[in-house]
C-alpha positions as CSV (number, residue, x, y, z in Angstrom):
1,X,-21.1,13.8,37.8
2,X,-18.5,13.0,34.5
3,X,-18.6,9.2,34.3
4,X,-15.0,8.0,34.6
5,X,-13.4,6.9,31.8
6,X,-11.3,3.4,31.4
7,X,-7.6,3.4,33.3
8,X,-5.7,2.0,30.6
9,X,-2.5,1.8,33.3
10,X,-4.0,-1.2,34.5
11,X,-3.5,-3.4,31.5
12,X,-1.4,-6.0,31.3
13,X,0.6,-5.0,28.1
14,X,2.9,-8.2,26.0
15,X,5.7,-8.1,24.2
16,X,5.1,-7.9,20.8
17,X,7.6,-10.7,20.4
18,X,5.1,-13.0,21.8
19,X,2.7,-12.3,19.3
20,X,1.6,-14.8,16.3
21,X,0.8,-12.8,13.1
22,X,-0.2,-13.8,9.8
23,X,2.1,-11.7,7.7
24,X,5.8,-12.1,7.5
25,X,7.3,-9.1,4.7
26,X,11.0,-11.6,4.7
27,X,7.9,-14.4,3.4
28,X,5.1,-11.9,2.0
29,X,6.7,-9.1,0.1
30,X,5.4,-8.5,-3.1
31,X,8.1,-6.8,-5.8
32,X,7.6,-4.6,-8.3
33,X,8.8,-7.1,-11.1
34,X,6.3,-9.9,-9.8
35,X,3.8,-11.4,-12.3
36,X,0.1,-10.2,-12.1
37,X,-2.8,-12.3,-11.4
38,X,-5.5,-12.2,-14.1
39,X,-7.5,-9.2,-14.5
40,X,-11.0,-8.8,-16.3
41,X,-11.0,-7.1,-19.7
42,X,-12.3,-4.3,-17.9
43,X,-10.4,-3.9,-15.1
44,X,-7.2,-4.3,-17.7
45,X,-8.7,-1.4,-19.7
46,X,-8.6,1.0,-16.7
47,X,-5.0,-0.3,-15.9
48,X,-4.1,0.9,-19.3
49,X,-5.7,4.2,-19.2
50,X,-4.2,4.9,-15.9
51,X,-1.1,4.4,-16.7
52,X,-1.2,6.8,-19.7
53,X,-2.5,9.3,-17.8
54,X,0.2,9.0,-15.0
55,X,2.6,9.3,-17.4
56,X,1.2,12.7,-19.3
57,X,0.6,14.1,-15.4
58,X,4.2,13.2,-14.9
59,X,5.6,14.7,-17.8
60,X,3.7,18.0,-18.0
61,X,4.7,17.8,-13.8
62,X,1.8,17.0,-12.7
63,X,0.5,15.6,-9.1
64,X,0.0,11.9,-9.1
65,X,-1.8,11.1,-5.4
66,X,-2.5,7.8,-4.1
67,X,-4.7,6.7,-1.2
68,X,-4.5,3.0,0.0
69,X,-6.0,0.9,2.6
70,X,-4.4,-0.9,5.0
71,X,-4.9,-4.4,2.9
72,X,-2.2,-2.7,0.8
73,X,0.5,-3.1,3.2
74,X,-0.9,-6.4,4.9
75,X,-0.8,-8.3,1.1
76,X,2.8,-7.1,1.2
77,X,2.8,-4.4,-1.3
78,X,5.2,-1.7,0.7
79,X,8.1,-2.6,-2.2
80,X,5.7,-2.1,-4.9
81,X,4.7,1.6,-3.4
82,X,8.5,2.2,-2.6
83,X,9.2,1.0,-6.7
84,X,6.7,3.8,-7.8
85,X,7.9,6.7,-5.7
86,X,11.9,5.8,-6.6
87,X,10.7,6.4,-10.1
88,X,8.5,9.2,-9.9
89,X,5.1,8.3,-10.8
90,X,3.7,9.7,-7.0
91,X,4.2,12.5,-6.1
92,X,1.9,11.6,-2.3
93,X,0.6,8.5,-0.6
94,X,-1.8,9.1,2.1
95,X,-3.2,5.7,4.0
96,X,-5.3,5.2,7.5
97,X,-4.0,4.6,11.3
98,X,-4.1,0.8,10.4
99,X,-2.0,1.2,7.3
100,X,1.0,3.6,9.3
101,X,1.0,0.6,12.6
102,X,0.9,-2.2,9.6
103,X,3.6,-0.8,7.8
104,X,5.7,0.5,10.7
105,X,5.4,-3.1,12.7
106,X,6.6,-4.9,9.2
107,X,9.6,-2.2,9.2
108,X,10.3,-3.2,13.1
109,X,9.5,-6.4,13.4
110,X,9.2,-8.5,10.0
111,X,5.9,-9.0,10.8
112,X,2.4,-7.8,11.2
113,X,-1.4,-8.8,11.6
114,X,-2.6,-10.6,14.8
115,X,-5.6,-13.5,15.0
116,X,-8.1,-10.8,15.6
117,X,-10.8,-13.4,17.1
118,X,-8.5,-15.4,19.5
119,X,-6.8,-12.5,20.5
120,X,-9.5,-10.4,21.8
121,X,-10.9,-14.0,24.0
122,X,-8.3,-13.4,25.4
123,X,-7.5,-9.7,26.3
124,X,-4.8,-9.5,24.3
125,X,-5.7,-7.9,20.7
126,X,-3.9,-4.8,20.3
127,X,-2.2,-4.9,23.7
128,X,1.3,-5.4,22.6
129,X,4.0,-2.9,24.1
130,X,6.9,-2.2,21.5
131,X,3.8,-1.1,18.9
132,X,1.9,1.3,21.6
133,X,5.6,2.5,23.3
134,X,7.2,3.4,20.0
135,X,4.4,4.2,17.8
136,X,2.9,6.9,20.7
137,X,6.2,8.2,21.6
138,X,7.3,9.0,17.6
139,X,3.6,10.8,17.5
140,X,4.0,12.9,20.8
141,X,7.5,14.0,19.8
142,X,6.8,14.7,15.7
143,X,3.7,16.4,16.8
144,X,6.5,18.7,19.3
145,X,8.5,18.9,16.3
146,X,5.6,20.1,14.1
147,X,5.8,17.0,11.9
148,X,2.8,14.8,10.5
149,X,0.9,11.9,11.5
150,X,3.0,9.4,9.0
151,X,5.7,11.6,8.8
152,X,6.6,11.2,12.7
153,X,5.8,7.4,12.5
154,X,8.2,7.7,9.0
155,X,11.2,9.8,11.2
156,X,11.2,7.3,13.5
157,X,11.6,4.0,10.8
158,X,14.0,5.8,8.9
159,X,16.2,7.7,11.2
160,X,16.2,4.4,13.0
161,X,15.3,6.6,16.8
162,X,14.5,9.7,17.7
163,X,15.6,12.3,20.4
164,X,13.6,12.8,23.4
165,X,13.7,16.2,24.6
166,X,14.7,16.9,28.1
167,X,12.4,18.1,30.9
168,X,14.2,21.3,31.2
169,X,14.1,22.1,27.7
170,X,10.3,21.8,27.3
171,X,10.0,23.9,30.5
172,X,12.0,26.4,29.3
173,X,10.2,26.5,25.8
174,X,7.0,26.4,27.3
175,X,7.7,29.6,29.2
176,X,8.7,31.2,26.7
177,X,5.7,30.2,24.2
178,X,3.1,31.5,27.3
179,X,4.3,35.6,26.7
180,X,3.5,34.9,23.0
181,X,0.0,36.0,21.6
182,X,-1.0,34.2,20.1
183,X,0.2,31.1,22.1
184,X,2.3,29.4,19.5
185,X,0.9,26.2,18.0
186,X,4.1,24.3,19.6
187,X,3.3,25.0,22.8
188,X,0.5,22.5,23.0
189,X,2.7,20.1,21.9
190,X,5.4,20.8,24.4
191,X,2.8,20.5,27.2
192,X,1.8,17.1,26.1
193,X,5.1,15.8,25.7
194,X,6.6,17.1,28.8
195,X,3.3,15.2,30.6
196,X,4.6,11.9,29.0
197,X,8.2,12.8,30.3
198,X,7.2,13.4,33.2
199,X,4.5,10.4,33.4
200,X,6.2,8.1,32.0
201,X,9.7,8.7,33.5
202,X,10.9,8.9,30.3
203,X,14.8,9.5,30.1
204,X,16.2,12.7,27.5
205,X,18.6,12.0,24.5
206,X,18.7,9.4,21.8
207,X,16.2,6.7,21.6
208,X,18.2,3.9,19.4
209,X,15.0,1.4,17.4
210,X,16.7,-0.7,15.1
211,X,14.2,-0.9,12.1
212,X,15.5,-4.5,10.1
213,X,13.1,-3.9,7.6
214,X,13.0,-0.6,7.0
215,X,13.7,-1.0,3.2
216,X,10.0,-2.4,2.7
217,X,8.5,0.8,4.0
218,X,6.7,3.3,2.1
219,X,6.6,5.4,5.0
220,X,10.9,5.6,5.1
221,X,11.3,5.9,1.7
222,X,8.7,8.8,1.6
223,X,10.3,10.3,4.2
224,X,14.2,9.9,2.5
225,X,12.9,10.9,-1.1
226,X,10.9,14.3,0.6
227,X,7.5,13.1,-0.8
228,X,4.5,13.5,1.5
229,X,2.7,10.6,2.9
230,X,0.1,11.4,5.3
231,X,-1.9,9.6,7.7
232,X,-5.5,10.1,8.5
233,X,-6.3,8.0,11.5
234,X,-9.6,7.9,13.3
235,X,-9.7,7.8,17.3
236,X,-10.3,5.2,18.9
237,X,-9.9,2.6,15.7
238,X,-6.1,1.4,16.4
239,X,-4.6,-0.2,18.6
240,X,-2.4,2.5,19.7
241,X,-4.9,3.6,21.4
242,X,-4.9,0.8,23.7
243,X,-1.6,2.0,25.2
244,X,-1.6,4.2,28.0
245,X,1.3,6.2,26.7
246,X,-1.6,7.4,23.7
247,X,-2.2,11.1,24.0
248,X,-5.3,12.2,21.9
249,X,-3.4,16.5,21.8
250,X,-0.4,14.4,19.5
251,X,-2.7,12.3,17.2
252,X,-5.0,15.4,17.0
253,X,-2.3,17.6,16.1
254,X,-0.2,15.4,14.0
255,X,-3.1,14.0,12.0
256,X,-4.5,17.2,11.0
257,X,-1.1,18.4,9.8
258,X,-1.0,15.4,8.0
259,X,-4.9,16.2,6.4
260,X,-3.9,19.8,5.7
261,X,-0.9,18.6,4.0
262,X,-3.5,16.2,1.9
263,X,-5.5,18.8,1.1
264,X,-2.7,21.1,-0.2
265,X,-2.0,18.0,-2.6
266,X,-5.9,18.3,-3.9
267,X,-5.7,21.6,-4.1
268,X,-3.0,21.1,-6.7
269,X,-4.5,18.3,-8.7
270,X,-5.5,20.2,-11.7
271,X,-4.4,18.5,-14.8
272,X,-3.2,15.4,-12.3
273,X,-3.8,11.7,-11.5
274,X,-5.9,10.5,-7.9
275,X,-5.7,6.7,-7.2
276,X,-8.0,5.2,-4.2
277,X,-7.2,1.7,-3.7
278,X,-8.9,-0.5,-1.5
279,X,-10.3,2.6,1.2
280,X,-13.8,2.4,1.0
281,X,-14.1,5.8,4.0
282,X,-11.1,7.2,4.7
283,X,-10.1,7.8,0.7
284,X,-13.3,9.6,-0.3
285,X,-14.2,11.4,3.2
286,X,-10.9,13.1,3.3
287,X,-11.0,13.7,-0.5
288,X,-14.4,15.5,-0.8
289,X,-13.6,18.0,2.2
290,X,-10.0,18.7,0.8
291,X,-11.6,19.3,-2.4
292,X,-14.1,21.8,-1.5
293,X,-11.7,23.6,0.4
294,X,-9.5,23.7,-2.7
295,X,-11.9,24.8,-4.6
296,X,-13.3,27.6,-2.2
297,X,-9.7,28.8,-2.5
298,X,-9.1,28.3,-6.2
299,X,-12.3,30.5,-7.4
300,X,-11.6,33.1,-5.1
301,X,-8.5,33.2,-7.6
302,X,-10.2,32.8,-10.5
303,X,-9.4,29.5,-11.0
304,X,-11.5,25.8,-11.1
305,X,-9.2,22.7,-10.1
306,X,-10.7,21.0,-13.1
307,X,-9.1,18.1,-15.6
308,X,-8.2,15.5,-13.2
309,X,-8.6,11.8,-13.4
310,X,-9.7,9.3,-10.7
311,X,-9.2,5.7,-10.2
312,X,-11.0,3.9,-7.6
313,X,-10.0,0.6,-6.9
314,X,-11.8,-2.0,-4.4
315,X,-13.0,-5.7,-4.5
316,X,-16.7,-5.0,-4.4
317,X,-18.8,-5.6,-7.9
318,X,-20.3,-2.3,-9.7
319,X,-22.8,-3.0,-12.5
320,X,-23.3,0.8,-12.5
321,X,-22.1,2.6,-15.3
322,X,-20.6,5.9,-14.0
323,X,-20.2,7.8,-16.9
324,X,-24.3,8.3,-17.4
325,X,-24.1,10.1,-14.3
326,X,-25.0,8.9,-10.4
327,X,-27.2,5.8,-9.9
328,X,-30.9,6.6,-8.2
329,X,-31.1,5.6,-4.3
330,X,-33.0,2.1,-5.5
331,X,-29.8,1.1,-7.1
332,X,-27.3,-0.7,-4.7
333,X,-24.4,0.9,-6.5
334,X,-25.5,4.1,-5.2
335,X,-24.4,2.9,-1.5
336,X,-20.7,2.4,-3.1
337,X,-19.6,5.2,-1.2
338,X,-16.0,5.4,-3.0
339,X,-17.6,5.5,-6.3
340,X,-20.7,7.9,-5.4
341,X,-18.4,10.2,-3.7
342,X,-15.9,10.3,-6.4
343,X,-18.3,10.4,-8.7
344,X,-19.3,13.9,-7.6
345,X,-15.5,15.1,-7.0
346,X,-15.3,16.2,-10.8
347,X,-13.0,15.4,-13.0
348,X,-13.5,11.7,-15.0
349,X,-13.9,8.5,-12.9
350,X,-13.0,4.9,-13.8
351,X,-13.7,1.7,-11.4
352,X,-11.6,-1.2,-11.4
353,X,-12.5,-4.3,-10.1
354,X,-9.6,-6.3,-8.8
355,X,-7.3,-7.4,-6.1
356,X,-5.0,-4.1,-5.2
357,X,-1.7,-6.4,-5.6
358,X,-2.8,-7.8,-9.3
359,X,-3.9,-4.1,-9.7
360,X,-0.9,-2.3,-8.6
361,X,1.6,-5.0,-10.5
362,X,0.0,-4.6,-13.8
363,X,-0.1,-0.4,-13.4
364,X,4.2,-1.0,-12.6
365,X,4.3,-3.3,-15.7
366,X,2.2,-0.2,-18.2
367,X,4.0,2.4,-16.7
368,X,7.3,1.1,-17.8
369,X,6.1,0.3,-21.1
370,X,5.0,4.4,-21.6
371,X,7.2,6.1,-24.2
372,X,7.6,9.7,-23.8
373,X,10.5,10.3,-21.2
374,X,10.8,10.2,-17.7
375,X,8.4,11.9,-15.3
376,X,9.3,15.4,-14.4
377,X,9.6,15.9,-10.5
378,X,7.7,18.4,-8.6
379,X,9.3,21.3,-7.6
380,X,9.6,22.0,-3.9
């Protein structure tokens, strides 16, 4: 007999108004013109070289990517991101489950980041219904749409709402979808939805959330400039999933749209730029298998995705020089995961050593000192 699992309809679910959170963007915000904290000689080096390669990707039209951790968003750093897509120097973002509910609470709300501790005395961590409702309900209907994991999330801050399909219509769809062969990927998504319509009660049309904030979002402003940012979330880890309205068909679907979509972006990083700040698992897992895919596909056209340049970024000490090659197993450095894996993605590796916002300011502040022209834009 199939042990039962938890009925998450039976939790008592809180405004998110009634919340107390440690981050306030209107307070926290850092801009792209703010002063940098002090970095080490070395860490200002990589800076340096980072920027110049940026700037030669960019010009020869290169791919810059950038994965971040949630941190990034939590220290306030969605105007910096914002800064460096309105000017061209990335060309993707990709970040976790905890950096799309960060950002897209900040964008609703003004503020983000519960009291972890007290919060889960008390039964109330993660149980906060605007951040399950809307956050569920934009991945359920992108994932209908055929949109992304950050992209729906994105639609929905940007757009300010979205549109709710009517029972009828995904009915009607879904009969026509089940003469297909093969059953059209959309159809999955249709049956999901229409479950949460019908479920949930929820009424057809225009959904109006008012997003306040919504100029401090990386996730809008990727979605109004048309540059991808993907999210690559991990079940069970957010606190979406806490709300009963999650459906694991939508985050499935969406999120591995959102990984292709990554890995179509590695697959293109020949000659190009990768950043990894502050994600010690999700950057470099997603990376490696969206790298050997690339180059599966590459070779079988004569080619080697070769030439790129990768900057890891975290808070963690690394006596290890990575140039001489991998550390042994007796070295601790050889349990960094982000370097190791990195290490072995090709291409030429540099570690920094600093906080991401002291980091990120003092790449804005070299990039606008690079001579050359502006950065070319990818072509669609």
């Amino acid at each position: 007999m199939p042990f039962e699992p938890l009925d998450r309809r039976r939790l008592r679910l809180r405004p998110l108004g009634e919340r107390q959170n440690r981050v306030s963007i209107e307070r926290d915000a850092v801009m792209p013109d703010g002063e940098p904290g002090e970095l080490s000689q070395a860490a200002q080096g990589v800076v340096s070289e980072t920027a110049g390669r940026i700037a030669e990707a960019r010009r020869a039209g290169r791919p810059v990517m950038m994965a971040f951790g949630a941190h990034t968003i939590k220290n306030g750093l969605g105007p910096v991101l914002v800064h460096m897509m309105e000017k061209g120097w990335l060309t993707h973002l990709a970040t976790n489950g905890a950096g799309v509910i960060h950002d897209w609470e900040l964008a609703f709300h003004g503020e983000t980041s519960e009291h972890v501790e007290a919060n889960v005395a008390d039964g109330s961590f993660g149980a906060w219904e605007e951040t399950g409702y809307y956050v569920n309900l934009a991945l359920l209907v992108g994932a209908w749409r055929g949109l992304g994991y950050a992209e729906s999330v994105g639609a929905l801050i940007e757009d300010e709402g979205l549109e709710v399909p009517s029972r009828g219509r995904l009915v009607e769809e879904l009969k026509e979808d089940l003469d297909q062969k093969p059953l059209p990927e959309r159809a999955a998504g249709a049956a999901d939805l229409l479950r949460a319509v019908d479920s949930f009660e929820l009424p057809a049309g225009r959904l109006e959330v008012p997003h306040p904030y919504k100029q401090f979002s990386p996730q809008a402003a990727a979605r109004r400039l048309g540059i991808p940012l993907t999210g690559h979330p991990m079940l069970g880890h957010d606190i979406i999933y806490i709300h009963p309205l999650n459906d694991g068909g939508a985050v499935g679907r969406a999120g591995l749209r959102d990984f292709l979509t990554f890995a179509r972006g590695v697959s293109e990083l020949s000659g190009g730029v990768y950043m990894s700040v502050g994600s010690a698992v999700m950057s470099p897992m997603i990376f490696e298998k969206s790298m050997s895919m690339a180059q599966n596909l590459a070779l079988q056209g004569g080619r080697h995705i070769e030439g790129h340049f990768i900057t890891v970024v975290d808070l963690a000490e690394s006596t290890w020089d990575w140039s001489k090659g991998e550390p042994p197993e007796t070295h601790p450095d050889y349990y960094l995961r982000y370097c190791k894996t990195f290490h072995r993605m090709g291409g030429e590796l540099r570690y920094a050593r600093a906080d991401n916002r002291d980091f990120l300011l003092a790449l804005c502040r070299e990039l606008a000192r690079c001579r050359g022209g502006s950065p070319r834009r990818r072509k669609e």
